[in-house]
C-alpha positions as CSV (number, residue, x, y, z in Angstrom):
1,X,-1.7,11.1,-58.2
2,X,0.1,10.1,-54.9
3,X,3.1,8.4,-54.5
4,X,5.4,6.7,-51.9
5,X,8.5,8.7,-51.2
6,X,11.5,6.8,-51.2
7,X,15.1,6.8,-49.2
8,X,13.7,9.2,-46.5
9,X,14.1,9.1,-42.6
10,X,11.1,7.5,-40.7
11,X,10.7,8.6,-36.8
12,X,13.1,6.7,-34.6
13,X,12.3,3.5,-33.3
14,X,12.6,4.2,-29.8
15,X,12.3,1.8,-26.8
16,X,12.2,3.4,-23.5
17,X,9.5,0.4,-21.5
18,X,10.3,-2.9,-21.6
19,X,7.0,-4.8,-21.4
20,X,8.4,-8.4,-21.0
21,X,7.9,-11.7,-22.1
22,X,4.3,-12.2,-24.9
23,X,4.2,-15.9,-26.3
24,X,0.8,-15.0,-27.4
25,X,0.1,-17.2,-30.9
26,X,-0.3,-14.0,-33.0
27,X,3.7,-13.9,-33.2
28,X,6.1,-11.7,-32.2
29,X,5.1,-9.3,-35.1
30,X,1.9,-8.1,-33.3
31,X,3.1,-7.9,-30.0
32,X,3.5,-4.6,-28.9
33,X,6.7,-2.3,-28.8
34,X,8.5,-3.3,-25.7
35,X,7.7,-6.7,-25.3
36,X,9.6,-9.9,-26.6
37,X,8.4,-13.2,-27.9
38,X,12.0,-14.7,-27.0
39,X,13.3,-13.5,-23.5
40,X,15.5,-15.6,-21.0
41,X,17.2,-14.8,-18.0
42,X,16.0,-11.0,-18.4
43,X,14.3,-9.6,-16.2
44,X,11.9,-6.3,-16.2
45,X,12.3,-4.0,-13.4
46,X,9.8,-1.8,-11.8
47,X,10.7,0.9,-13.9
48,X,10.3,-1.4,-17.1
49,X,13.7,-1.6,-17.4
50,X,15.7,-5.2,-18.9
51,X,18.2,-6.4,-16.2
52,X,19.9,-9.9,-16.5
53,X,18.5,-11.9,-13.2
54,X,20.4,-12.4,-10.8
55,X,22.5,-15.8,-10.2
56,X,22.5,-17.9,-7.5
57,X,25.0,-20.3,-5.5
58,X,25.1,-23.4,-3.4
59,X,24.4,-23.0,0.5
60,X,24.5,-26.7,1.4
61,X,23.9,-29.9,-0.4
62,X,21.5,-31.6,2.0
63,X,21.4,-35.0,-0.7
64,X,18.2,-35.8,-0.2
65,X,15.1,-33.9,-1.2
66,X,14.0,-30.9,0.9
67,X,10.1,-31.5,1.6
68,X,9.8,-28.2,3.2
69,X,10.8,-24.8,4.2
70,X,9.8,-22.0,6.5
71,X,11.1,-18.5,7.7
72,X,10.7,-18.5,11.6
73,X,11.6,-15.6,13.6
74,X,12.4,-16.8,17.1
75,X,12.9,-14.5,20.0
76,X,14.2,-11.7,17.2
77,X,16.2,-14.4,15.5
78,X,15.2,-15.7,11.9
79,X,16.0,-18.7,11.1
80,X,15.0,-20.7,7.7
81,X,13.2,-24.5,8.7
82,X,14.2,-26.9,6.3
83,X,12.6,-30.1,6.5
84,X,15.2,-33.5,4.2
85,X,15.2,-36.8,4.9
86,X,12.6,-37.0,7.9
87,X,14.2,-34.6,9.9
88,X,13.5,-31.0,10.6
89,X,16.8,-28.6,10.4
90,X,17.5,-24.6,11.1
91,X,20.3,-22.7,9.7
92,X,20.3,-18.5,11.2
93,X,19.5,-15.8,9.1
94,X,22.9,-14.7,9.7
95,X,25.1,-17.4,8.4
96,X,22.7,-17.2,5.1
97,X,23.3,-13.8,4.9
98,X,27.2,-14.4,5.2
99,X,28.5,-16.8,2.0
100,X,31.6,-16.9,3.8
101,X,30.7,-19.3,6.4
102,X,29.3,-21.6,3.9
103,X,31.9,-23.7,3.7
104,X,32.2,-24.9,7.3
105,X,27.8,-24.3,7.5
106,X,26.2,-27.1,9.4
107,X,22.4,-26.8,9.7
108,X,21.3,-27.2,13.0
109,X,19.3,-30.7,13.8
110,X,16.1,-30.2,15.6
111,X,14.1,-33.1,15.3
112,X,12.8,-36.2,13.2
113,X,9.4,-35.4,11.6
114,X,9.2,-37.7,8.6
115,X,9.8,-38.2,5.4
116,X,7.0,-35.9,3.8
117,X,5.7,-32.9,2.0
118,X,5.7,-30.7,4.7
119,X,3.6,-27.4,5.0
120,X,4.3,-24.7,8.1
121,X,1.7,-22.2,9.7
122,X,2.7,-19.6,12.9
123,X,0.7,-19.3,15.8
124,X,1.3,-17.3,19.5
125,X,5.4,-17.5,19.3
126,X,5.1,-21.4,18.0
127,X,5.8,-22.8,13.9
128,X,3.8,-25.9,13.3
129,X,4.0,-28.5,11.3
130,X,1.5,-30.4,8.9
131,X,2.6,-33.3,6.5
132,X,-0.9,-35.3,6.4
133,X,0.5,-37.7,9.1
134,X,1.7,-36.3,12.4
135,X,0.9,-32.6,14.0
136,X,4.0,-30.9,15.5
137,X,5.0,-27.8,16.9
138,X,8.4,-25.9,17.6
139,X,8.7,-23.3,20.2
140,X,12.7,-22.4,18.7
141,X,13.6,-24.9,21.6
142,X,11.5,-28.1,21.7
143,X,9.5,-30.3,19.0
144,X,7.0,-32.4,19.6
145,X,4.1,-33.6,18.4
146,X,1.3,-31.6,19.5
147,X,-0.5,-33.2,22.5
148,X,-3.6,-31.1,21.9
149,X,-5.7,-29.1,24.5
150,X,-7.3,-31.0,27.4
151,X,-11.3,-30.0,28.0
152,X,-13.1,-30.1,30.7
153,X,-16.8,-31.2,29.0
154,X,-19.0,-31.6,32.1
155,X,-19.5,-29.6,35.3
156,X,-21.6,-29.8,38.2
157,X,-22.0,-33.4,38.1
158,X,-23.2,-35.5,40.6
159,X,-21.3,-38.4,41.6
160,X,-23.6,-41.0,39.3
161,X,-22.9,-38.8,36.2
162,X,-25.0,-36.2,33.8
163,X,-23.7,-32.8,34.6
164,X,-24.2,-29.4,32.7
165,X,-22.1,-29.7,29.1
166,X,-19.0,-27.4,29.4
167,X,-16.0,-27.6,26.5
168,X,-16.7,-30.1,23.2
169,X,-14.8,-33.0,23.0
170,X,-11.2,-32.0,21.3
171,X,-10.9,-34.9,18.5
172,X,-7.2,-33.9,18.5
173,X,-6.4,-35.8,21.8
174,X,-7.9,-38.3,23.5
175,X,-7.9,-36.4,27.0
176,X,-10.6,-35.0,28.6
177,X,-11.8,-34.0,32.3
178,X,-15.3,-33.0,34.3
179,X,-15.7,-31.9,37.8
180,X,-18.0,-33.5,40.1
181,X,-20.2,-31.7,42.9
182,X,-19.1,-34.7,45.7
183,X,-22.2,-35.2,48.1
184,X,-20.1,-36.7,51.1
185,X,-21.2,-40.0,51.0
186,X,-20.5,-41.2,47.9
187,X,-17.5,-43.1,46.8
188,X,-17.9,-44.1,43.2
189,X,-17.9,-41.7,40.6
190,X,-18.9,-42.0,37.0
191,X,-17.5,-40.6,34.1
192,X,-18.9,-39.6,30.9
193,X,-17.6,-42.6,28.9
194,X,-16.7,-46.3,29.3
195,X,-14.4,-48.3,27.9
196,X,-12.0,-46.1,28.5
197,X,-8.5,-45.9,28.5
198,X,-6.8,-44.7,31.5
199,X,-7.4,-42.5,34.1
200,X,-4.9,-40.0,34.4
201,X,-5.3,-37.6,37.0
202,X,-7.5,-37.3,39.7
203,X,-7.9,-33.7,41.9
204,X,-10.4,-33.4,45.2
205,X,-10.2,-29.9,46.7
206,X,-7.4,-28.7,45.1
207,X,-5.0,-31.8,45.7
208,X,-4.0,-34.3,43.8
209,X,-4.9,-37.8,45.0
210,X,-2.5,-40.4,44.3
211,X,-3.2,-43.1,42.2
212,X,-3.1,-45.9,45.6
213,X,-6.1,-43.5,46.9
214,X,-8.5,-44.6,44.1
215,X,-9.1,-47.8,41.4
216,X,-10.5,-47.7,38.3
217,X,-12.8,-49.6,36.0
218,X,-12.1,-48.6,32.5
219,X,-15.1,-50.7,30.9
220,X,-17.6,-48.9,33.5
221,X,-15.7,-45.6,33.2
222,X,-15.8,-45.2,36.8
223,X,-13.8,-44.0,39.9
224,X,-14.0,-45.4,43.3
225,X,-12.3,-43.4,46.4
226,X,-10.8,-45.5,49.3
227,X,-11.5,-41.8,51.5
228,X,-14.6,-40.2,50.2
229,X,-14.5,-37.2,48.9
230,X,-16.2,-34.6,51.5
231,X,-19.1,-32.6,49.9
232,X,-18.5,-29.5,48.0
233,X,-19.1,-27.6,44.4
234,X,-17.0,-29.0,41.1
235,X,-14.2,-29.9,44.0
236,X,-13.7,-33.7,42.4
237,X,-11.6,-33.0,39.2
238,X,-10.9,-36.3,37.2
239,X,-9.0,-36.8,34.2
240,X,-9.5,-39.5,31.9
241,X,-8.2,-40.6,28.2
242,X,-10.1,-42.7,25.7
243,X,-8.9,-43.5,22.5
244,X,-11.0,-43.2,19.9
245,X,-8.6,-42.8,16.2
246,X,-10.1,-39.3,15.6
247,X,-6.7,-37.6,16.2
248,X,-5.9,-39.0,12.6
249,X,-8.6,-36.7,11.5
250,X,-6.3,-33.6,12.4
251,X,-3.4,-35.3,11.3
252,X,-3.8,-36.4,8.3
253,X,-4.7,-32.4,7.1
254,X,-1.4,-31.1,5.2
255,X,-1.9,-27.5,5.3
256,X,-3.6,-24.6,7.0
257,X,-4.3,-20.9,7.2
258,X,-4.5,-18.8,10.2
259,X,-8.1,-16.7,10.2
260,X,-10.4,-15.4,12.7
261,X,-12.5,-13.1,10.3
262,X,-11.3,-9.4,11.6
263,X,-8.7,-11.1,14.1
264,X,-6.7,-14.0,13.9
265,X,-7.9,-16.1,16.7
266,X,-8.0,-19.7,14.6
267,X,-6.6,-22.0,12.1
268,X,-8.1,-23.5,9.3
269,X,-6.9,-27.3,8.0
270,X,-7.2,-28.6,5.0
271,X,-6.2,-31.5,2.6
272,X,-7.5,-34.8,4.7
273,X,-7.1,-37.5,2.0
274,X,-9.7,-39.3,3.3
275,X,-12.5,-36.2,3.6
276,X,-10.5,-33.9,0.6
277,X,-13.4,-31.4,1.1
278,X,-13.5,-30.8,4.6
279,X,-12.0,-27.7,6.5
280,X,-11.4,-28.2,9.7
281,X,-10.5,-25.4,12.4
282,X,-9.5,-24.9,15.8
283,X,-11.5,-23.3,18.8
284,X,-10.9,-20.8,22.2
285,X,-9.6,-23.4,24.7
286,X,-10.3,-22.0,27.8
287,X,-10.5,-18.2,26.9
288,X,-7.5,-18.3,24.9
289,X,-7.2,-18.7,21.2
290,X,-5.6,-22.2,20.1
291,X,-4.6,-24.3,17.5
292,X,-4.7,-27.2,19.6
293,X,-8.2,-27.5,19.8
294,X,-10.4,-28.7,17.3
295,X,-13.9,-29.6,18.4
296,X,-15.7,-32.4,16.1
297,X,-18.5,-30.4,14.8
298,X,-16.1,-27.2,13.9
299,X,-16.3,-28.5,9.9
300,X,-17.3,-27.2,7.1
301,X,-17.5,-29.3,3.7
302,X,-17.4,-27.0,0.9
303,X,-18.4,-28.3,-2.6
304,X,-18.8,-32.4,-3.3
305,X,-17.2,-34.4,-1.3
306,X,-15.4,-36.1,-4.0
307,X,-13.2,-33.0,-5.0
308,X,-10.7,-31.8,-2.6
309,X,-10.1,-28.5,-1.1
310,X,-6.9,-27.5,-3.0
311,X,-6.2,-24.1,-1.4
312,X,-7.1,-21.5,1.4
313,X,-6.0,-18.2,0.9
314,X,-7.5,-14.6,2.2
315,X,-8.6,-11.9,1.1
316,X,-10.0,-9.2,3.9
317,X,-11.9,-10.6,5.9
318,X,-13.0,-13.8,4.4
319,X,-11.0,-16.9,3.1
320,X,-11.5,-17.7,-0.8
321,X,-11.6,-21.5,-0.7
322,X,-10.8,-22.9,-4.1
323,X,-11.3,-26.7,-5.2
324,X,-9.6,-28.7,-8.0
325,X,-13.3,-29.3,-9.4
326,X,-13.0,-26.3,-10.3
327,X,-14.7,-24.0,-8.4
328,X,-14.3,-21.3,-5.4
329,X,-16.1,-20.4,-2.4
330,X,-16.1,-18.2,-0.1
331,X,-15.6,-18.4,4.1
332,X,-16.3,-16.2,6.4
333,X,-17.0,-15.7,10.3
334,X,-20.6,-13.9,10.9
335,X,-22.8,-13.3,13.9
336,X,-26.3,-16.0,13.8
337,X,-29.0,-16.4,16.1
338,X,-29.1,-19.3,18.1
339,X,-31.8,-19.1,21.0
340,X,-31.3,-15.4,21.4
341,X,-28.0,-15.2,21.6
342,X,-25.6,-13.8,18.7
343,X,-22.7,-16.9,18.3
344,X,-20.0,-16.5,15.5
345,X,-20.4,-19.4,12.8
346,X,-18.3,-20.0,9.7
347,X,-20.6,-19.3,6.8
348,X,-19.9,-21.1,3.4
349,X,-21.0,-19.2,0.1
350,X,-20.5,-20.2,-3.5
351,X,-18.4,-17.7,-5.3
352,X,-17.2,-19.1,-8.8
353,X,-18.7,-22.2,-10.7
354,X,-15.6,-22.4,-13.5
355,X,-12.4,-20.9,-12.2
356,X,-11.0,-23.1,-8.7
357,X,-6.9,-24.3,-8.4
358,X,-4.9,-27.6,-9.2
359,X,-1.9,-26.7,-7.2
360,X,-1.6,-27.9,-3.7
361,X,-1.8,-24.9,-1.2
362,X,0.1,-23.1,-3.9
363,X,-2.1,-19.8,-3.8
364,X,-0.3,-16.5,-2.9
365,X,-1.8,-13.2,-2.4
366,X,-0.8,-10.6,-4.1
367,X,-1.7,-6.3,-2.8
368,X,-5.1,-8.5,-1.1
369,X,-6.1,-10.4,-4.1
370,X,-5.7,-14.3,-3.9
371,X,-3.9,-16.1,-6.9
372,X,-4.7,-19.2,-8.0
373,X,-3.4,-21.8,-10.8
374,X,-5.3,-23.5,-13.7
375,X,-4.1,-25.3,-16.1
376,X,-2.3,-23.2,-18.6
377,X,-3.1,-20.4,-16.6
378,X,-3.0,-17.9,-13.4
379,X,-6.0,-16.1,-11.8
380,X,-6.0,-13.2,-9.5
381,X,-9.1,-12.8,-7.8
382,X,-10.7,-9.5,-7.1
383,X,-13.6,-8.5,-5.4
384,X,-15.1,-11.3,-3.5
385,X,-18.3,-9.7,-2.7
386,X,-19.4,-9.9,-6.5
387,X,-20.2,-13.5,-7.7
388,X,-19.7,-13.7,-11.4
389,X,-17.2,-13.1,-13.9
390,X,-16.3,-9.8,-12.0
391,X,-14.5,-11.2,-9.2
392,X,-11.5,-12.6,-11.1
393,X,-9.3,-11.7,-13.9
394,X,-6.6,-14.5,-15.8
395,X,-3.3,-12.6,-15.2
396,X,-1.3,-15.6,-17.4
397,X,-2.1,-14.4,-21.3
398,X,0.7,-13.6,-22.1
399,X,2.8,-17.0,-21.2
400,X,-0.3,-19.2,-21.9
401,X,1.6,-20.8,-25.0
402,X,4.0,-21.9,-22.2
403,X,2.0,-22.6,-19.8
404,X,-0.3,-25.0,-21.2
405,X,2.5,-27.1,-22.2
406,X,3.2,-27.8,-18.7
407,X,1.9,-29.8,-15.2
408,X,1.2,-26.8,-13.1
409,X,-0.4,-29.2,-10.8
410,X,3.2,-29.8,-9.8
411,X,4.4,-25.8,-9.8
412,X,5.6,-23.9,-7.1
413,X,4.8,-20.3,-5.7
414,X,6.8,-17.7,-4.1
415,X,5.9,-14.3,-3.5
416,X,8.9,-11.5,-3.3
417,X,7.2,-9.1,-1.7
418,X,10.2,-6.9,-1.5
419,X,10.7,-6.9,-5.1
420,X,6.7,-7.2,-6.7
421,X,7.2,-10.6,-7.7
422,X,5.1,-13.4,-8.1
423,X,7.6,-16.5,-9.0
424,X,5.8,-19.5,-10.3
425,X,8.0,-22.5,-11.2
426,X,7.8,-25.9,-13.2
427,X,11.2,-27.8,-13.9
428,X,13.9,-25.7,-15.1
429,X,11.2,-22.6,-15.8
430,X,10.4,-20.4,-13.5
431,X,7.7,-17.5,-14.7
432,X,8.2,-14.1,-12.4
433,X,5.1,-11.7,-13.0
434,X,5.9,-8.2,-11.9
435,X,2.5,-7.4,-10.4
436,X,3.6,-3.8,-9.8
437,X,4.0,-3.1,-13.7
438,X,2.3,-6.5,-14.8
439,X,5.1,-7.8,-16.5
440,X,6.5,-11.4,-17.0
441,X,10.1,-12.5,-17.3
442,X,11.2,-16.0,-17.5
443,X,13.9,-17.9,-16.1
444,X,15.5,-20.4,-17.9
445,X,17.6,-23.1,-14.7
446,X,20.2,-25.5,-15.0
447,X,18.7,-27.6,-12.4
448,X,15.0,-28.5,-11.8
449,X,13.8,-26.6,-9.5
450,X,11.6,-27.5,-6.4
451,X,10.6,-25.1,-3.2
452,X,11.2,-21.6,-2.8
453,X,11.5,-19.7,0.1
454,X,12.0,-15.7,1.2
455,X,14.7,-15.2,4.1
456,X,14.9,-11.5,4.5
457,X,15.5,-9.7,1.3
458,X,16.6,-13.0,-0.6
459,X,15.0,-15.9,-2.4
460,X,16.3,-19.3,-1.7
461,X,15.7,-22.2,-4.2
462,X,15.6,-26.0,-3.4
463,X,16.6,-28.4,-6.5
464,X,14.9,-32.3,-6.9
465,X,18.4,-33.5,-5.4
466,X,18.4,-31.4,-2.0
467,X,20.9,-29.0,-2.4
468,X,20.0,-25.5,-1.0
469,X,20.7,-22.6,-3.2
470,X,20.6,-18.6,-2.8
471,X,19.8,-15.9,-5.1
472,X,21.2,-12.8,-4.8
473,X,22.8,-9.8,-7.1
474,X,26.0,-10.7,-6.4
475,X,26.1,-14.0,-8.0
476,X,26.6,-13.5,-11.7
477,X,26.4,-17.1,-12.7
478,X,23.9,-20.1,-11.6
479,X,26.2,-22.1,-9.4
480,X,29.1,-21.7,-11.7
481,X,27.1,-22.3,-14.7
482,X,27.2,-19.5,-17.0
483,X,23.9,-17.7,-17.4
484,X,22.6,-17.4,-20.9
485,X,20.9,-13.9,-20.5
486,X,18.5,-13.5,-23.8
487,X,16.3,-10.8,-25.4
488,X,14.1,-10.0,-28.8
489,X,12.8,-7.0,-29.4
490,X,9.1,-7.4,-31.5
491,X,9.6,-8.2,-35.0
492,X,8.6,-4.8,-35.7
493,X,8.0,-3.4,-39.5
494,X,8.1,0.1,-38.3
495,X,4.5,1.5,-39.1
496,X,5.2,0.7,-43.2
497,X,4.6,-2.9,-43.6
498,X,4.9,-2.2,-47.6
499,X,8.1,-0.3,-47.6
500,X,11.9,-1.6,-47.9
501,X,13.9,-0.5,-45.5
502,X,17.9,0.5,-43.9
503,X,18.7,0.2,-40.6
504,X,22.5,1.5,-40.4
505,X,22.8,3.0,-36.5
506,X,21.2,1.9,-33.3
507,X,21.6,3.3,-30.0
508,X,21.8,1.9,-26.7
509,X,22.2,3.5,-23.1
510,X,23.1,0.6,-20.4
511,X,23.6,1.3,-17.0
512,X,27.5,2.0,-15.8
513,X,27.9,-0.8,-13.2
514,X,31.7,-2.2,-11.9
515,X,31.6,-4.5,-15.1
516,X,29.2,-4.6,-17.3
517,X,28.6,-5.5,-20.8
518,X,25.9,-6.8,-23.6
519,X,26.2,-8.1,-27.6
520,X,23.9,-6.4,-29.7
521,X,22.9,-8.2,-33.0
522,X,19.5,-8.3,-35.0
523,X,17.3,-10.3,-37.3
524,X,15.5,-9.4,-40.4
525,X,13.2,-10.8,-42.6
526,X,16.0,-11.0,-45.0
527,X,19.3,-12.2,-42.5
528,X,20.6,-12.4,-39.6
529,X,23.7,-9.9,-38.4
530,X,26.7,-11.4,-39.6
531,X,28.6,-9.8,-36.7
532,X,27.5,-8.1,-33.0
533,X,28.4,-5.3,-31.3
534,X,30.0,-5.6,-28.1
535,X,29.3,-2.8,-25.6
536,X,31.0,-2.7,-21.9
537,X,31.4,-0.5,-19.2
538,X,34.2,-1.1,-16.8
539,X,34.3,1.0,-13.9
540,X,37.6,2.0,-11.8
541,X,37.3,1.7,-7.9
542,X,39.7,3.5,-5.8
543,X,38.3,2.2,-2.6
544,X,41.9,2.4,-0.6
545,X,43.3,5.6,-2.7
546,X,44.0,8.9,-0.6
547,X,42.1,11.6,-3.0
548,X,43.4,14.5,-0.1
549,X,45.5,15.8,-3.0
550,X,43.5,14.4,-6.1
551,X,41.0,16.7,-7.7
552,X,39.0,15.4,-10.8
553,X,35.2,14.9,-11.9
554,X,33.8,11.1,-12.3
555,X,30.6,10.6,-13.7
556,X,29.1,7.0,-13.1
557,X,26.0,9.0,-15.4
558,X,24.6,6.1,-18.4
559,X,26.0,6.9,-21.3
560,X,24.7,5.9,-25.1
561,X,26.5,3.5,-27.0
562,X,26.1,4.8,-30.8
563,X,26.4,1.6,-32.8
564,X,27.0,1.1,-36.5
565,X,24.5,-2.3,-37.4
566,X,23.6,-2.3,-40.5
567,X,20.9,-4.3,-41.9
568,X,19.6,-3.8,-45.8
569,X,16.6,-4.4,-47.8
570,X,14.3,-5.6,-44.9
571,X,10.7,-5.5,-44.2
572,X,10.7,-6.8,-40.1
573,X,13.4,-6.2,-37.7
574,X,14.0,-7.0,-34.0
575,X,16.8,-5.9,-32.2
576,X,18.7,-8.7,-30.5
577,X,20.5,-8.4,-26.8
578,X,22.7,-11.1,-25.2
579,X,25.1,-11.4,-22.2
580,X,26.6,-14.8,-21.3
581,X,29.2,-14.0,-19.2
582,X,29.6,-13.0,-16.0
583,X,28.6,-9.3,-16.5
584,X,25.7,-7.1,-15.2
585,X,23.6,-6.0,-17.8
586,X,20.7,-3.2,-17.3
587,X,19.9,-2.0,-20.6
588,X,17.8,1.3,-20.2
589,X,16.8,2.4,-23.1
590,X,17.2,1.4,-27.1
591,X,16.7,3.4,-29.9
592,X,16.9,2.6,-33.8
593,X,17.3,4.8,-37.1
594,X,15.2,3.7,-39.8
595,X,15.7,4.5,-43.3
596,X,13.1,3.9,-46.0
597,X,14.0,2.4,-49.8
598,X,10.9,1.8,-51.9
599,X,8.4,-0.5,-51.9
600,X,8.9,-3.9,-51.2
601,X,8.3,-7.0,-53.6
């Protein structure tokens, strides 16, 4: 007959991985070793190691609510845009960098551009702005609205109109021009729309003619020259505006990607309340790429026009366009025929009927694939050229329980390139998924959080109240506040569910940093540690010492911290790790010694 042996060593626990945060409904007893159902303020590292986040501390209190921000590099300085208030702002890379000059900091005034949500794009040395009311642009000197390229739709007319179509109509501004072929006899010259507004320019030969050498009839549309023009080839150059209300078409888009297929010669609008499906985008204007022409028939409505465009985001050479319906489509810039002649077209394909995104121009692309948000969860898309369940993968299962709990139509994205994280934020949570390991930490604020924005190698945070905040290493609390840095191990019974067990020494190796420190407790099935173990490193500097006549060895090399825990009788254990001071704490490695006792009952 068998039997179960009793009071014997089992293998040691050992945890070398940290896997992050799994609030997956099966309970923290099936998770696997490694990850936690209760983590806060921990993060996982690349190397799948558990480091306390880092802090962050107040750059300027702007009192009211920051609608936007933006990382602009002008002429090899970066600055960080901040739209509050209506009014657009710049503060230096350099002062951010430097927290002490934040006490006398004074963010530059550029410009009123309403009080908005505002979104930015950059395009030929130039940031511009969207909000869904007015189109501006910022050359690092001057803002403005953006007047919008001037055509020229007709040559080779002949003084009583016609002519050979040249440049579409820009619906962005109500300017346009067309030469004339003069004939030498005639004085009146008609334009290719009446009612017009106002003539605005008028060039024969190269010269401009003042505005005493000719009158106008706006209802006619027509030009009459007190000296006619002598005969000659597109030599009679007229300008002319009509207003028309289609600039509010362009205006009232709130965000955009630049895209041009294998170059990036366009951009691509989205978000028109009025038409919430429609894309528009921007043409050549006169040989050179521009954003600040939009033609009316450069459109493209993708899905029912009564579901809105929520995102644009790209992926190679094609844009996934993802609606809050939900569903996803593709865009991309191919080659068709049209009488003979090979003309690039935007070409609109179907690539997902269930999955789209509910957060406004949220997506972020992460090592080429898109990601976009659900409710309750995030998807990473794939490969693009497969339509079906192939080309996207739910990246979120682990958090879901969290997740669905809240409005991520409201959440906002960051991506930290630098550091292979994906920050997605509601409230006081922020989620960061470590894409390089796949990994998910959680953050646990003070403050509600609102935009996010990457300045060089450092996140900036924006609260609901409009003060400015930094994140970096450095900063060992959250603006003061004392960071409550908190992490389970699994709920783990060891491999022998039906045994009784001892736990009476555990091991930990944290990383030697200038000051450091962690309490280690657990819980059992049975209790909870009356008392926990306090480990610390606290590391001498010599920084102004003369070592010319010192000689000794230092080693800043982790060492374990051999701690007697003990925990009797117990089924389940998880290993408990706090810090809520103003410590580091990188905890490399944890390791447990198990001791059997019978069966249990």
């Amino acid at each position: 007959m068998s039997t179960i042996p009793t009071n014997t060593d089992i293998k040691p626990y050992v945890i070398k991985k940290f896997l992050g945060l799994n609030l997956t409904n099966t309970g923290d007893t099936q998770i696997l070793d490694g990850e936690s159902g209760n983590m806060s303020n921990f993060i996982i590292t690349d190397d799948y190691k558990l480091r306390k986040c880092n802090g962050y501390k107040l750059v300027y209190n702007f009192t009211k609510q920051i609608t936007g921000m933006y990382t602009f590099n002008n002429g090899g300085t970066t600055y960080l845009l901040i739209v509050s208030n209506g009014s657009l702002y710049k503060i230096p890379q350099s002062q951010l960098d430097d927290d002490t000059t934040w006490s006398s900091l004074t963010p530059t005034l550029v410009g009123s551009v309403g009080n908005y949500d505002t979104t930015f794009f950059s395009f030929d040395k130039k940031v511009y702005l969207l909000n869904g009311h007015k189109y501006y642009s910022y050359d690092g000197t001057t803002l403005a609205e953006v007047e919008g390229y001037t055509p020229l739709v007709f040559v080779n007319t002949p003084p009583s109109g016609g002519g050979t179509d040249y440049d579409p109509i820009n619906i962005l501004s109500p300017k346009k021009h067309m030469t004339f072929n003069a004939d030498g006899t005639s004085d009146t010259y008609q334009l290719a729309q009446k009612d017009i507004t106002s003539v605005d320019k008028v060039i024969v030969n190269g010269t401009e003619v003042a505005n005493t050498g000719y009158t106008v009839n706006t209802t006619n549309g027509t030009v009459t020259f007190t000296n006619i023009p002598t005969a000659g080839t597109d030599n009679v150059d007229i300008y002319w505006s009509k207003t028309d209300g289609d600039r509010s078409l362009i205006e009232g888009m709130r965000a955009g990607i630049v895209y041009g297929g294998d170059v990036d010669t366009k951009v691509f609008l989205y978000g028109n309340a009025n038409t919430p499906n429609r894309v528009r985008y921007s043409a050549t204007a006169g040989g050179v790429p521009s954003v600040e022409y939009f033609p009316a028939t450069n459109l493209v409505d993708v899905g029912p026009s009564n579901f809105a465009v929520t995102d644009l985001t790209r992926q190679y050479d094609r844009l996934i366009a993802t609606t809050n319906r939900p569903e996803a489509y593709t865009l991309g810039i191919d080659l068709i025929d049209v009488n003979g002649t090979s003309t690039p077209s935007v070409v609109t394909l179907p690539l997902n009927e269930v999955h789209g995104n509910i957060a406004f121009a949220q997506g972020q692309v992460i090592n080429n694939d898109p990601v976009t948000i659900e409710q309750g969860q995030l998807i990473r898309w794939k490969s693009t050229s497969i339509r079906d369940e192939r080309n996207m993968e739910v990246i979120s299962d682990k958090i879901r329980d969290d997740l669905v709990e809240l409005d991520l139509k409201n959440c906002k994205t960051c991506d930290f390139q630098d550091f292979n994280q994906l920050w997605v934020a509601v409230g006081t949570k922020v989620y960061i998924y470590n894409y390089l390991n796949k990994t998910y930490s959680r953050l646990s604020l003070p403050v509600d959080s609102d935009l996010f924005q990457v300045v060089g190698r450092n996140i900036y945070m924006s609260d609901t109240t409009g003060k400015l905040y930094k994140f970096d290493a450095n900063y060992q609390t959250f603006d003061t506040e004392t960071i409550k840095a908190h992490w389970e191990m699994n709920f783990s019974n060891f491999g022998v569910a039906y045994l009784r067990k001892t736990m009476r020494k555990l091991w930990v190796l944290m990383q030697p940093q200038v000051s450091s420190s962690a309490e280690i407790g657990y819980v059992s099935n049975r209790n909870e540690s009356p008392v926990k173990k306090t480990i610390s490193y606290k590391l001498t500097f010599f920084d102004d010492a003369d070592f010319a006549n010192w000689s000794f060895k230092v080693s800043n090399d982790p060492q374990p911290f051999r701690l007697k825990l003990k925990a009797k009788k117990f089924t389940n254990l998880k290993v408990t790790i706090d810090n809520e001071n103003t410590d580091d704490c990188t905890i490399l490695e944890l390791a447990l010694k198990i001791e059997t006792n019978g069966e249990s009952k």
